[in-house]
PDB file with one MODEL, atoms N, CA, C and O in Angstrom:
MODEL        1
ATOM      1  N   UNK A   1       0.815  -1.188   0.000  1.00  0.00           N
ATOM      2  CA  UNK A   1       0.000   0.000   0.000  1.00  0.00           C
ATOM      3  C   UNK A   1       0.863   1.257   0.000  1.00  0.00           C
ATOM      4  O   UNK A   1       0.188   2.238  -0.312  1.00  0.00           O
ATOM      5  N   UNK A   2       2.294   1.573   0.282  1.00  0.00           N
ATOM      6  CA  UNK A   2       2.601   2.417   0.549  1.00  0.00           C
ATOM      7  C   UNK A   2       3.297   2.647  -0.448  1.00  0.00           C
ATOM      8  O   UNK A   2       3.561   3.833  -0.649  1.00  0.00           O
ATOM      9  N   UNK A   3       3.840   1.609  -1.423  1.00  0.00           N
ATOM     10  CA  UNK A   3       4.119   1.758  -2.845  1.00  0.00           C
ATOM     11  C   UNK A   3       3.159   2.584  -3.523  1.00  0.00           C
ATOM     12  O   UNK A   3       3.336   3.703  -4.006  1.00  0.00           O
ATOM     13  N   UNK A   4       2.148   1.902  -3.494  1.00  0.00           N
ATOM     14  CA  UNK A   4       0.657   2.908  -4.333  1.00  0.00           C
ATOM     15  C   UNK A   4       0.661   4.441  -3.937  1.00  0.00           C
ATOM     16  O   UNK A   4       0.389   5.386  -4.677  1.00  0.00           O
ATOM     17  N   UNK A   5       1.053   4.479  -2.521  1.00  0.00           N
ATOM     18  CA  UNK A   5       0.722   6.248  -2.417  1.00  0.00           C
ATOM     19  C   UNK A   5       2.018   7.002  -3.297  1.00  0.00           C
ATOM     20  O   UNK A   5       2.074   7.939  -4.093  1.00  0.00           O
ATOM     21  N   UNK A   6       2.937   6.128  -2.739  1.00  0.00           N
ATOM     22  CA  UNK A   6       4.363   6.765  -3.592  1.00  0.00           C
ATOM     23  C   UNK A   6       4.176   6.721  -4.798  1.00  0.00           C
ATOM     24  O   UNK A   6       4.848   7.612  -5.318  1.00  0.00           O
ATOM     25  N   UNK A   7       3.661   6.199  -5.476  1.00  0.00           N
ATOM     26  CA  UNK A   7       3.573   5.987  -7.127  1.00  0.00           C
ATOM     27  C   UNK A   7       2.410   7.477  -7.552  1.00  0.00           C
ATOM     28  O   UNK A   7       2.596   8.396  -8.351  1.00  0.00           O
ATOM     29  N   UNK A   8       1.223   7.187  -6.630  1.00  0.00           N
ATOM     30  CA  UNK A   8       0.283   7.928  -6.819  1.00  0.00           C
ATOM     31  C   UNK A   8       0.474   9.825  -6.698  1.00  0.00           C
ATOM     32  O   UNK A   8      -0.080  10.726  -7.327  1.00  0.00           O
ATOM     33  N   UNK A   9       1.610   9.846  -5.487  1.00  0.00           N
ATOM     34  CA  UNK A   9       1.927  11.003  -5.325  1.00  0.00           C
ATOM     35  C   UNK A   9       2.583  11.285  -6.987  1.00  0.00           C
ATOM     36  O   UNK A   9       2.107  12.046  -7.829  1.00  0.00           O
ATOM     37  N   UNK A  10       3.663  10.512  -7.103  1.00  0.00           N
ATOM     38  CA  UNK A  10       4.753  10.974  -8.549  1.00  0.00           C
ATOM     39  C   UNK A  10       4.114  11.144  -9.420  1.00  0.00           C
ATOM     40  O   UNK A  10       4.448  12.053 -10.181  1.00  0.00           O
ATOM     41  N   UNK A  11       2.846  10.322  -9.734  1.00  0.00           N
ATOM     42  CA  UNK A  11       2.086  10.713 -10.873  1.00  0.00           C
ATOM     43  C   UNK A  11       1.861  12.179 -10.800  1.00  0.00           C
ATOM     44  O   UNK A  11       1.978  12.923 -11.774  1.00  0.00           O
ATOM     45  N   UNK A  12       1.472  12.635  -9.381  1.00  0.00           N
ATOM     46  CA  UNK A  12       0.880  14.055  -9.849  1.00  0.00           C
ATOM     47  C   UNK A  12       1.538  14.720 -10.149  1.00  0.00           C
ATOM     48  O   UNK A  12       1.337  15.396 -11.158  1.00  0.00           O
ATOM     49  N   UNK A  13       2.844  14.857  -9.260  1.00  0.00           N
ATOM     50  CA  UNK A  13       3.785  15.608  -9.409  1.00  0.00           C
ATOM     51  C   UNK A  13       4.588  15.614 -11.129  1.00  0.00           C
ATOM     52  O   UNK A  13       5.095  16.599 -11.666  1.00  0.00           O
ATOM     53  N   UNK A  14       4.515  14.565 -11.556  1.00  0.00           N
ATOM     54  CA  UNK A  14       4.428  14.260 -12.817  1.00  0.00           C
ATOM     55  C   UNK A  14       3.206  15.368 -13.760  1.00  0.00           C
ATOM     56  O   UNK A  14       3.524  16.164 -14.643  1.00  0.00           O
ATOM     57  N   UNK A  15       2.217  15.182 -13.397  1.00  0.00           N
ATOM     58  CA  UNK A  15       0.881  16.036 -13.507  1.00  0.00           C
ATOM     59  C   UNK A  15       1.371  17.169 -13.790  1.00  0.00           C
ATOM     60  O   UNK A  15       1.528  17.601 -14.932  1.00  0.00           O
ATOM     61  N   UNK A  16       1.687  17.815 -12.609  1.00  0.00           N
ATOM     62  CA  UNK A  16       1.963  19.646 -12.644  1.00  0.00           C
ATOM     63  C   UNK A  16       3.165  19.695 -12.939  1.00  0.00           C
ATOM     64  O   UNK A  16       3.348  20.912 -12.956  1.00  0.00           O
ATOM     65  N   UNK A  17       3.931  19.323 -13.137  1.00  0.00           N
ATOM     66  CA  UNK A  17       5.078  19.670 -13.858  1.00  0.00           C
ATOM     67  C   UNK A  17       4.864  19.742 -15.180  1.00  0.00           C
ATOM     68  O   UNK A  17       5.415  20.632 -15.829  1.00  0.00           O
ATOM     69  N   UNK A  18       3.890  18.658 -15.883  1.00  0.00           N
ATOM     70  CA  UNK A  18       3.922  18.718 -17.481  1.00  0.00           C
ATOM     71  C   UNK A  18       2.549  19.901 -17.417  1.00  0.00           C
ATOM     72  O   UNK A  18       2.843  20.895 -18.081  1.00  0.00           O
ATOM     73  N   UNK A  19       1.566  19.970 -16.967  1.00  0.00           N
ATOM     74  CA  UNK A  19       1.255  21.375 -16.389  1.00  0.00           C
ATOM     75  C   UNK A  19       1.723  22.698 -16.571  1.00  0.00           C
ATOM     76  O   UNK A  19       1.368  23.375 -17.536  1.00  0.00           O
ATOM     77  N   UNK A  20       2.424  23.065 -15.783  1.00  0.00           N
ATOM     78  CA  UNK A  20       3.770  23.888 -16.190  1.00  0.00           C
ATOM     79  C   UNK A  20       4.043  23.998 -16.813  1.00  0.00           C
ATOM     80  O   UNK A  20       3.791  25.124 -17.243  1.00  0.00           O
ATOM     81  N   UNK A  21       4.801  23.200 -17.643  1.00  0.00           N
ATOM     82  CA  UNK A  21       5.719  23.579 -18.620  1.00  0.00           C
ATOM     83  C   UNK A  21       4.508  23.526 -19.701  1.00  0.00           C
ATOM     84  O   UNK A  21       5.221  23.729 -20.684  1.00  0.00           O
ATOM     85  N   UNK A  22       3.539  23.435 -20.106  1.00  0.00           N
ATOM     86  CA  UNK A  22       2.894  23.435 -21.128  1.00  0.00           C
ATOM     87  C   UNK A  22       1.289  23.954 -21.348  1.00  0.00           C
ATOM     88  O   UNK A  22       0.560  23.609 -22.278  1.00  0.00           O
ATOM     89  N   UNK A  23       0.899  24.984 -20.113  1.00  0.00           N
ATOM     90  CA  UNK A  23      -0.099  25.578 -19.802  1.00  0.00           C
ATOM     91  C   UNK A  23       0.270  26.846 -19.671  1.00  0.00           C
ATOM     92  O   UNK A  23       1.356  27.197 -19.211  1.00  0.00           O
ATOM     93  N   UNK A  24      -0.864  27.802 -20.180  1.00  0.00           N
ATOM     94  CA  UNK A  24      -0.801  29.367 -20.021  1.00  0.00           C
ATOM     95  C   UNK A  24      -2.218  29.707 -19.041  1.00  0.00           C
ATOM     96  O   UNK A  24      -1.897  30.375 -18.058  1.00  0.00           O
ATOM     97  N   UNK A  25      -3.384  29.459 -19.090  1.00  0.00           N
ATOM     98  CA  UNK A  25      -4.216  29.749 -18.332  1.00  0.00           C
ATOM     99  C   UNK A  25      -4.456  28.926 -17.427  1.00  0.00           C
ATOM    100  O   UNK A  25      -5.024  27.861 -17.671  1.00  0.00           O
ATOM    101  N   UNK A  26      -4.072  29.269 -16.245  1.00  0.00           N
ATOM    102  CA  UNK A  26      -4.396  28.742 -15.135  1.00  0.00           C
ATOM    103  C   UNK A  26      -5.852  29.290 -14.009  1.00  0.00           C
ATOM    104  O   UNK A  26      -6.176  30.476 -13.952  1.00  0.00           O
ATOM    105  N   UNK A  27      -6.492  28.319 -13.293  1.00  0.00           N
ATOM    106  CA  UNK A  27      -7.868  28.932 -12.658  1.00  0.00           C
ATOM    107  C   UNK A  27      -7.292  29.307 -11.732  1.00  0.00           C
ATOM    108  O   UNK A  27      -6.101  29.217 -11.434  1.00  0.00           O
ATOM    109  N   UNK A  28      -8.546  29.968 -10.989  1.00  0.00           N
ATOM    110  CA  UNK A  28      -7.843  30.559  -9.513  1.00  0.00           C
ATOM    111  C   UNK A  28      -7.598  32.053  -9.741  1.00  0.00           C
ATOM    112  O   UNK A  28      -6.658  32.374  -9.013  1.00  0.00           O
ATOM    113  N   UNK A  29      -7.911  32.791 -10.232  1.00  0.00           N
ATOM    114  CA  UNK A  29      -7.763  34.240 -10.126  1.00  0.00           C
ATOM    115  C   UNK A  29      -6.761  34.770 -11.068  1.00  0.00           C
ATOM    116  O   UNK A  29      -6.802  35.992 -11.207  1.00  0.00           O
ATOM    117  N   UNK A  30      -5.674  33.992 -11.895  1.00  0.00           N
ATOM    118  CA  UNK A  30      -4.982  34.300 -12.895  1.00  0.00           C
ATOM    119  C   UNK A  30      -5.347  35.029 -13.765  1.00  0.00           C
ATOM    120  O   UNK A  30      -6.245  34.540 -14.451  1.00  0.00           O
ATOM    121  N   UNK A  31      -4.922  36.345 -14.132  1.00  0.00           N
ATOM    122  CA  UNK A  31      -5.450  36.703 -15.488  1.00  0.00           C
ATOM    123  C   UNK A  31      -4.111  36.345 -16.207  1.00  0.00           C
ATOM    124  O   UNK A  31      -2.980  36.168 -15.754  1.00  0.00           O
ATOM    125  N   UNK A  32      -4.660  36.292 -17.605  1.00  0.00           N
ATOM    126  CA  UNK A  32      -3.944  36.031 -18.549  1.00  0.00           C
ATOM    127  C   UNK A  32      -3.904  37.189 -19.746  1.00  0.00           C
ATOM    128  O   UNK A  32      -4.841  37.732 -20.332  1.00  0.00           O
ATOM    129  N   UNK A  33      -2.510  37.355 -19.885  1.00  0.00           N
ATOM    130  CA  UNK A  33      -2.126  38.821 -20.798  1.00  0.00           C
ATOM    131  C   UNK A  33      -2.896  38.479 -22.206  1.00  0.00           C
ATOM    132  O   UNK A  33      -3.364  39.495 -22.719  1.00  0.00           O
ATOM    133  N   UNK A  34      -3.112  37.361 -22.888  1.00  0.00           N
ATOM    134  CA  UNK A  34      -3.307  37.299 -23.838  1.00  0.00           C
ATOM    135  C   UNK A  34      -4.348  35.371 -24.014  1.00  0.00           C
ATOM    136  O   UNK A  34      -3.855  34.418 -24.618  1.00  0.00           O
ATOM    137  N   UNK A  35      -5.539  35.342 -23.414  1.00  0.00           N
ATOM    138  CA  UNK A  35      -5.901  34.213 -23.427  1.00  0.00           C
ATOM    139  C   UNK A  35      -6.215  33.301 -24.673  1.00  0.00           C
ATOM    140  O   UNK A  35      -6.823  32.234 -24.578  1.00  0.00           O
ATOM    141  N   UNK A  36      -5.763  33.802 -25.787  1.00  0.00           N
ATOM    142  CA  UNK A  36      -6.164  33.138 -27.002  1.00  0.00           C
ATOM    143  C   UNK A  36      -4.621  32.832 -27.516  1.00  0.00           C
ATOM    144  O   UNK A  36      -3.714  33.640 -27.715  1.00  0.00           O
ATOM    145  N   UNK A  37      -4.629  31.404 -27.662  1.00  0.00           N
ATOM    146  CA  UNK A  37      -3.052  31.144 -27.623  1.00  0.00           C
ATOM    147  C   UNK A  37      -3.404  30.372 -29.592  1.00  0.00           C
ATOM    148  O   UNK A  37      -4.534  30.147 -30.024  1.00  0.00           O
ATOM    149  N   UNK A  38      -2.486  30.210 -30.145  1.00  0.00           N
ATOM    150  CA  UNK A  38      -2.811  29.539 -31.356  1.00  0.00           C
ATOM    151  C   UNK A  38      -1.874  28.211 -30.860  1.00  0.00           C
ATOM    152  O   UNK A  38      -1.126  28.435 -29.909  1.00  0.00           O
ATOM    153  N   UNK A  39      -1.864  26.891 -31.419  1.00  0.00           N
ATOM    154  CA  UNK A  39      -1.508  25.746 -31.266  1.00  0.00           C
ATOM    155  C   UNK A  39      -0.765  25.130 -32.124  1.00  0.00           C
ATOM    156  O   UNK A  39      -1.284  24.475 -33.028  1.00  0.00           O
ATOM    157  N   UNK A  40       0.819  25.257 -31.962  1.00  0.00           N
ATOM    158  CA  UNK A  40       1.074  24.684 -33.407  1.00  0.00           C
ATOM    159  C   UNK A  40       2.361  23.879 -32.874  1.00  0.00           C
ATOM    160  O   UNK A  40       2.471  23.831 -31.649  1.00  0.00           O
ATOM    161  N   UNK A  41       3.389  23.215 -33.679  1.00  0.00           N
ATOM    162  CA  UNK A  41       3.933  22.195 -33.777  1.00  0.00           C
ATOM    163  C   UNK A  41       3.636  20.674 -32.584  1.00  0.00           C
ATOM    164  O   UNK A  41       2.670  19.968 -32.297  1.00  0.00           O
ATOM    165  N   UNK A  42       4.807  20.740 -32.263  1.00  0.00           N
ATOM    166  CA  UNK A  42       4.415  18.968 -31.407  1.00  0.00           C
ATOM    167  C   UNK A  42       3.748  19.353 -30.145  1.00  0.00           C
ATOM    168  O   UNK A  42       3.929  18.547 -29.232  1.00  0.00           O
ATOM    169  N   UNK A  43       2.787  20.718 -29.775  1.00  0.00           N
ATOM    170  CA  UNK A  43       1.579  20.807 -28.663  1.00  0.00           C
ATOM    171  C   UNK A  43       0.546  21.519 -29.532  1.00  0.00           C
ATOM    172  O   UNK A  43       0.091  22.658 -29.427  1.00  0.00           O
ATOM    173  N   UNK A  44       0.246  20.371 -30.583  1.00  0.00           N
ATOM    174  CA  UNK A  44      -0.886  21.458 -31.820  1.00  0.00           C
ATOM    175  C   UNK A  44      -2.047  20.999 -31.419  1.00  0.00           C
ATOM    176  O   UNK A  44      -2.731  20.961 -32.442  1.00  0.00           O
ATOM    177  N   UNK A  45      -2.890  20.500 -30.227  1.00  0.00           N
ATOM    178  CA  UNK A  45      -4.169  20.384 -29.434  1.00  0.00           C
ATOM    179  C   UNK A  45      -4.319  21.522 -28.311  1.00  0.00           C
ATOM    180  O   UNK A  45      -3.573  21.936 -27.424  1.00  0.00           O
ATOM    181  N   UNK A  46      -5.585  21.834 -28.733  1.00  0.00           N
ATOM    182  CA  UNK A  46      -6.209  22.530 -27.457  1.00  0.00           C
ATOM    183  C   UNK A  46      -6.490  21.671 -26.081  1.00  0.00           C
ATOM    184  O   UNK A  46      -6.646  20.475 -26.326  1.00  0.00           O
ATOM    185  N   UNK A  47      -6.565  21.934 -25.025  1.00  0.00           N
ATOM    186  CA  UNK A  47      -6.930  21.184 -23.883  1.00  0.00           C
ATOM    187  C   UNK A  47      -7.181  21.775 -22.894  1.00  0.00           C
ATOM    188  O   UNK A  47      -6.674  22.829 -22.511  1.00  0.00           O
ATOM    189  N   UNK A  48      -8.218  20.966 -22.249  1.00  0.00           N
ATOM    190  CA  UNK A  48      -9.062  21.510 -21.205  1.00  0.00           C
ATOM    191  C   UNK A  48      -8.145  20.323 -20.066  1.00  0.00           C
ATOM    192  O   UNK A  48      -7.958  19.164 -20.437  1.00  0.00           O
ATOM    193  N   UNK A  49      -7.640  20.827 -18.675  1.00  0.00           N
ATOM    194  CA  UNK A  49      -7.317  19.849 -17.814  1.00  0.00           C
ATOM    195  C   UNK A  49      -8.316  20.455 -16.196  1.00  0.00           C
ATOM    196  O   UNK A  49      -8.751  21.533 -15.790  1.00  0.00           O
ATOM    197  N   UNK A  50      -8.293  18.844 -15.648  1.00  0.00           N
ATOM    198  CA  UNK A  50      -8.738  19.118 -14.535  1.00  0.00           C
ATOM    199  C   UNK A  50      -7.804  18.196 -13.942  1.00  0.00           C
ATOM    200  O   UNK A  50      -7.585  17.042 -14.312  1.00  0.00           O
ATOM    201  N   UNK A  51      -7.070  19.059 -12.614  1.00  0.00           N
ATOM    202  CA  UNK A  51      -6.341  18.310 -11.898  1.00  0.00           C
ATOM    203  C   UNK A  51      -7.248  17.728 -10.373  1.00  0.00           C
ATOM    204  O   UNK A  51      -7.203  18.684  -9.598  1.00  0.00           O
ATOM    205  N   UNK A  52      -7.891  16.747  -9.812  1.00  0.00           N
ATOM    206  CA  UNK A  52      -8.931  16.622  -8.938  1.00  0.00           C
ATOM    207  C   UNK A  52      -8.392  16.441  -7.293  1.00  0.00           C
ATOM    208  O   UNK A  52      -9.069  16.216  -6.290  1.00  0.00           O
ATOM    209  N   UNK A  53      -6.772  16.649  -7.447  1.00  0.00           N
ATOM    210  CA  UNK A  53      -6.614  16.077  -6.013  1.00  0.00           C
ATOM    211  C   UNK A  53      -6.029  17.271  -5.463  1.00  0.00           C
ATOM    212  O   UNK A  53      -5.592  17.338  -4.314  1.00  0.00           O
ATOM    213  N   UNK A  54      -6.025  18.347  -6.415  1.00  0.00           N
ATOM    214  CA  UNK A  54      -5.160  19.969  -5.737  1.00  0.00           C
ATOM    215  C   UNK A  54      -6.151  21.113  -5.058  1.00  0.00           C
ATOM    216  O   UNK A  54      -6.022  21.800  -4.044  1.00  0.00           O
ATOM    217  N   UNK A  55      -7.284  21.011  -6.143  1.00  0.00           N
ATOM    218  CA  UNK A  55      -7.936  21.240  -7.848  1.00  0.00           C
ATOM    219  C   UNK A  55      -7.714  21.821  -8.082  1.00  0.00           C
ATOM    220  O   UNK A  55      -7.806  22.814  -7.360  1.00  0.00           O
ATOM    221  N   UNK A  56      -6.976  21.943  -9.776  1.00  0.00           N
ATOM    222  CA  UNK A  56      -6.715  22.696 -10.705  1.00  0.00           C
ATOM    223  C   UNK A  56      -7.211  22.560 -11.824  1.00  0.00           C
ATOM    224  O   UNK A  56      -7.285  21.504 -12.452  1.00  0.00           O
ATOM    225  N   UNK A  57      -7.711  23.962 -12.264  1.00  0.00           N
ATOM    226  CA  UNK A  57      -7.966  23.723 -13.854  1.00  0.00           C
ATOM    227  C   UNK A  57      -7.124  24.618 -14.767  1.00  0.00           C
ATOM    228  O   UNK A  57      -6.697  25.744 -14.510  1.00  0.00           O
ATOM    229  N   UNK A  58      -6.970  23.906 -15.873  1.00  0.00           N
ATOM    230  CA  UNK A  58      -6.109  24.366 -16.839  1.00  0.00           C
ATOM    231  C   UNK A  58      -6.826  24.698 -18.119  1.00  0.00           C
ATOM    232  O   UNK A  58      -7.937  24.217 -18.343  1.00  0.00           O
ATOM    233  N   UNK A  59      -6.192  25.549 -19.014  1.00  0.00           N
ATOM    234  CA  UNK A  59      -6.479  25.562 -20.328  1.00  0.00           C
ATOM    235  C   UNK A  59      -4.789  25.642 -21.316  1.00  0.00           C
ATOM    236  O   UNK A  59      -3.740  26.099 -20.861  1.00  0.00           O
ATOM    237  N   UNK A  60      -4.994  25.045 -22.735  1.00  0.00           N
ATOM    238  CA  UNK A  60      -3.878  25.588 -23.274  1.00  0.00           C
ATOM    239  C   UNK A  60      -3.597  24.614 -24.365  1.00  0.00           C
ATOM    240  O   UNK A  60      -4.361  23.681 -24.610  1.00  0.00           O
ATOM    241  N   UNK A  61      -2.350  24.868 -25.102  1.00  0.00           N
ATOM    242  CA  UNK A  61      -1.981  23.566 -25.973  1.00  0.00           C
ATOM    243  C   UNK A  61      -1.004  22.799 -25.486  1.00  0.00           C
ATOM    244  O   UNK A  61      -0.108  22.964 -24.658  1.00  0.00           O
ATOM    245  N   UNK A  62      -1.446  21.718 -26.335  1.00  0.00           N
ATOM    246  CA  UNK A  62      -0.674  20.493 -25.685  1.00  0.00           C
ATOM    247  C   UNK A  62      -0.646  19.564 -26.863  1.00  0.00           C
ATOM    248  O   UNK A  62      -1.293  19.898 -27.855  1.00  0.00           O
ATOM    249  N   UNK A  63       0.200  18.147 -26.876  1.00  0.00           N
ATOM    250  CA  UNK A  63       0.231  17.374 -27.719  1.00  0.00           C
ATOM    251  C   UNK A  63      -0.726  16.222 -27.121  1.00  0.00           C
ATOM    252  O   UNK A  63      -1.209  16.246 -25.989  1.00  0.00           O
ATOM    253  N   UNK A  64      -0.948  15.026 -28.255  1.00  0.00           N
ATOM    254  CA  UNK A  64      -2.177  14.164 -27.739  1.00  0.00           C
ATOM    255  C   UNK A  64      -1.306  13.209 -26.990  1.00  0.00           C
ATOM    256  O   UNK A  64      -1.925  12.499 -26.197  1.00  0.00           O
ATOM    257  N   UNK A  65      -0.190  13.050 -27.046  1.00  0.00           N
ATOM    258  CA  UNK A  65       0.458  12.035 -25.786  1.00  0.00           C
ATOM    259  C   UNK A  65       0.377  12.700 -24.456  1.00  0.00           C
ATOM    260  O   UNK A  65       0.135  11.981 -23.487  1.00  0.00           O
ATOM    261  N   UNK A  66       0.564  14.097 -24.266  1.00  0.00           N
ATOM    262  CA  UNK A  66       0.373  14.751 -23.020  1.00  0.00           C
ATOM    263  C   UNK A  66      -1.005  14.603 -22.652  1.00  0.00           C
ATOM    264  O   UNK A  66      -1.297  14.115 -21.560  1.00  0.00           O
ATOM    265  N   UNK A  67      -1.926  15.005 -23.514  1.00  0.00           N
ATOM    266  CA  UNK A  67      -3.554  14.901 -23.316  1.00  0.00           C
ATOM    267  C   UNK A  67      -4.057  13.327 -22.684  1.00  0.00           C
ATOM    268  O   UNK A  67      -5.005  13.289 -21.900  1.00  0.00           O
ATOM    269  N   UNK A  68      -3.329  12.041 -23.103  1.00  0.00           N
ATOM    270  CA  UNK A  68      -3.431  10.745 -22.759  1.00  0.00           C
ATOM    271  C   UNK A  68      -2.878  10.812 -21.491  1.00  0.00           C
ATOM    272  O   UNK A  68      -3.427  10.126 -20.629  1.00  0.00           O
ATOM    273  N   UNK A  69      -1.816  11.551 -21.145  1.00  0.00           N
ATOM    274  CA  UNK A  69      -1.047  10.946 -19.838  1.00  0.00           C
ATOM    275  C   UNK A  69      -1.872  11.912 -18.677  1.00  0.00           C
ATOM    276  O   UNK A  69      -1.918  11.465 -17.531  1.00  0.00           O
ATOM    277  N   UNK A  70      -2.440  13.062 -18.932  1.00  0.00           N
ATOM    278  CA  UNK A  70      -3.199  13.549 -17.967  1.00  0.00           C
ATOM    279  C   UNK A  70      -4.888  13.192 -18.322  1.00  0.00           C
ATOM    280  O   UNK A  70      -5.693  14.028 -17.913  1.00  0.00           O
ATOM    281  N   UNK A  71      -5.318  12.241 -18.906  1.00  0.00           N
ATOM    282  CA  UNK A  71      -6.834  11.771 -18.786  1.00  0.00           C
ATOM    283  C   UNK A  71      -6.304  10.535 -17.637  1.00  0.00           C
ATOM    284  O   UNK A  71      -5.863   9.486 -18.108  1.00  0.00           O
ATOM    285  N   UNK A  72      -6.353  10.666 -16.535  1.00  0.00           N
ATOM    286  CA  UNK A  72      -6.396   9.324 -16.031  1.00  0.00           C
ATOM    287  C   UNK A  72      -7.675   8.936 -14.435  1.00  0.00           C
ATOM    288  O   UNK A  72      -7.543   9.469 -13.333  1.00  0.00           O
ATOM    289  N   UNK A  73      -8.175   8.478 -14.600  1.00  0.00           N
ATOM    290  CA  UNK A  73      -9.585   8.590 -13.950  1.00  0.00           C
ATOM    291  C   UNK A  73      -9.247   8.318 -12.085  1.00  0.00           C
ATOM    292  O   UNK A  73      -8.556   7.567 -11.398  1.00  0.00           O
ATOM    293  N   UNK A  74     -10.235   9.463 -11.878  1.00  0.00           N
ATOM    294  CA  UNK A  74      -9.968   9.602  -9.896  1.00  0.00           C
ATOM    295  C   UNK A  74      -8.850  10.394  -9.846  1.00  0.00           C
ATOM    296  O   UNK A  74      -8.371  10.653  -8.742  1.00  0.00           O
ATOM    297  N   UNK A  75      -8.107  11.031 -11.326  1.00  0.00           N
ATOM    298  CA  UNK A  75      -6.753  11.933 -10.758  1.00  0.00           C
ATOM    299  C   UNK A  75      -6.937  13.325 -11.326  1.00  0.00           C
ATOM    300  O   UNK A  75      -7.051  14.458 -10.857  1.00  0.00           O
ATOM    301  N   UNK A  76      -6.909  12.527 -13.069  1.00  0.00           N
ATOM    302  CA  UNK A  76      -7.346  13.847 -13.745  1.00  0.00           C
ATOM    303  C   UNK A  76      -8.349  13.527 -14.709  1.00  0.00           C
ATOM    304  O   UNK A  76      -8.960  12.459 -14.698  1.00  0.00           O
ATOM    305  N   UNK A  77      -8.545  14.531 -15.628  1.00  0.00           N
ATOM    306  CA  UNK A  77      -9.179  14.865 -16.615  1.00  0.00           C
ATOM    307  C   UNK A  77      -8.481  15.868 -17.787  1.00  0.00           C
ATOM    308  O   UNK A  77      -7.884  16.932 -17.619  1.00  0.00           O
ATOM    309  N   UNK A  78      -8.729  15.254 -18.830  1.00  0.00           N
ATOM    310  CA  UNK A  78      -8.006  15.318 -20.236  1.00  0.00           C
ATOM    311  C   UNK A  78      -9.264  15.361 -21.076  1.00  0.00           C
ATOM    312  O   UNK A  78      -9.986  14.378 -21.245  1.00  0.00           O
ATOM    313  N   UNK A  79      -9.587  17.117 -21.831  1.00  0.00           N
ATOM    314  CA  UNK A  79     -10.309  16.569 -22.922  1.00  0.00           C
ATOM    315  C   UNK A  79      -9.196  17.547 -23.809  1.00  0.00           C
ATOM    316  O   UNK A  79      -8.372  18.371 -23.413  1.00  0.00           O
ATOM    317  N   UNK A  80      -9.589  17.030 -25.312  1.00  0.00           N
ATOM    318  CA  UNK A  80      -8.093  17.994 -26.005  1.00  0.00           C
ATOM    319  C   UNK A  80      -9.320  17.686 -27.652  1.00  0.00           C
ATOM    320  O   UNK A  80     -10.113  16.801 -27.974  1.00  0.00           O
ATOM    321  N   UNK A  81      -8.858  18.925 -28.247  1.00  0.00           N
ATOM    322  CA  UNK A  81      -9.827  18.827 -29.702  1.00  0.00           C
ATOM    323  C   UNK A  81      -8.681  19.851 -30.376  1.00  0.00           C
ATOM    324  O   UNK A  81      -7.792  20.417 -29.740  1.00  0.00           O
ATOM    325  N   UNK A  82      -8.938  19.957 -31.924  1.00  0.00           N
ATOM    326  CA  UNK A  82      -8.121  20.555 -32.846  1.00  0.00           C
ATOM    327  C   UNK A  82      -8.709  21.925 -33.515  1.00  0.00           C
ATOM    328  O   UNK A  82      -8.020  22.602 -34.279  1.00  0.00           O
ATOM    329  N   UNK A  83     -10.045  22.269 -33.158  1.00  0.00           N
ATOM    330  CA  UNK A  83     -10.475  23.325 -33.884  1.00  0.00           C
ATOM    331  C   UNK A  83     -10.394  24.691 -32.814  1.00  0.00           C
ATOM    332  O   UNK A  83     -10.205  24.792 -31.602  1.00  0.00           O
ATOM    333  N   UNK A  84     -10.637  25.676 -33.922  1.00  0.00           N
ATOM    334  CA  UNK A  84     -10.675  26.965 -33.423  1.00  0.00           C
ATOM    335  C   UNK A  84     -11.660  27.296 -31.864  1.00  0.00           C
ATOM    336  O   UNK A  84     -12.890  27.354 -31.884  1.00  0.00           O
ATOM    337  N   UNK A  85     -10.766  27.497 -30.508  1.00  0.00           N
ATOM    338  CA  UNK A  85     -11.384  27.514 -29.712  1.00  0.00           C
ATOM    339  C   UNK A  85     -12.425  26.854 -28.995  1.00  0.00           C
ATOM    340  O   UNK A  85     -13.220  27.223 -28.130  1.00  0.00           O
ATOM    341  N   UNK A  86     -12.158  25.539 -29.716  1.00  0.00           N
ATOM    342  CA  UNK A  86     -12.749  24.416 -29.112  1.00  0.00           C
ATOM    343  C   UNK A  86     -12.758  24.133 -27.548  1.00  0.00           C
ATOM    344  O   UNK A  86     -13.804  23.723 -27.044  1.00  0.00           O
ATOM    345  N   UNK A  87     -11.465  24.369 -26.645  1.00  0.00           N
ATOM    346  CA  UNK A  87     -11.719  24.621 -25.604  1.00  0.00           C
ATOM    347  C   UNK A  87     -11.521  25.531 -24.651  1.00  0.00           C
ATOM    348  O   UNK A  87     -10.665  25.660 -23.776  1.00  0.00           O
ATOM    349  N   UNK A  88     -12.880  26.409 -25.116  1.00  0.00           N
ATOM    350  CA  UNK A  88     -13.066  27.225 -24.551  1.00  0.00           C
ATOM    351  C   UNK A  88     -13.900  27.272 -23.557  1.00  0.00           C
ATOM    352  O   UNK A  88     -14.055  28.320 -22.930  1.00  0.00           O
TER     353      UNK A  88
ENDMDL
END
């Protein structure tokens, strides 16, 4: 059992780090200088994240392997689409 929490913690931390490095709007009172981001090379998806164990929500681009590694159920939520302001 104490493997699982350790694993479970790294995932997140895993989580907000790729978070970070690949999100511009963050919830929580953030404004954002410029919230309309365009999406292009290897993070050319829009995405909506919900982080459920902090809670955080995100917006921004991302690639669809990042979008897979943060859909993971009871942790997060990953939806990601390709058109104009799709997640908005």
């Amino acid at each position: 059992m104490k493997t699982a929490v350790i694993t479970l913690l790294l995932l997140l931390l895993l989580l907000l780090l790729v978070i970070h490095q690949s999100m511009y709007n963050w919830g929580g009172g953030k404004i954002c200088s410029n919230p309309i981001e365009t999406c292009s090379g290897s993070n050319n998806l829009c995405g909506s994240i919900i982080i459920y164990a902090v809670p955080t929500y995100s917006k921004g681009c991302m690639s669809a392997y990042q979008c897979s590694v943060l859909n993971k159920p009871r942790i997060s939520s990953a939806r990601c689409c390709s058109t104009d302001l799709c997640n908005k």
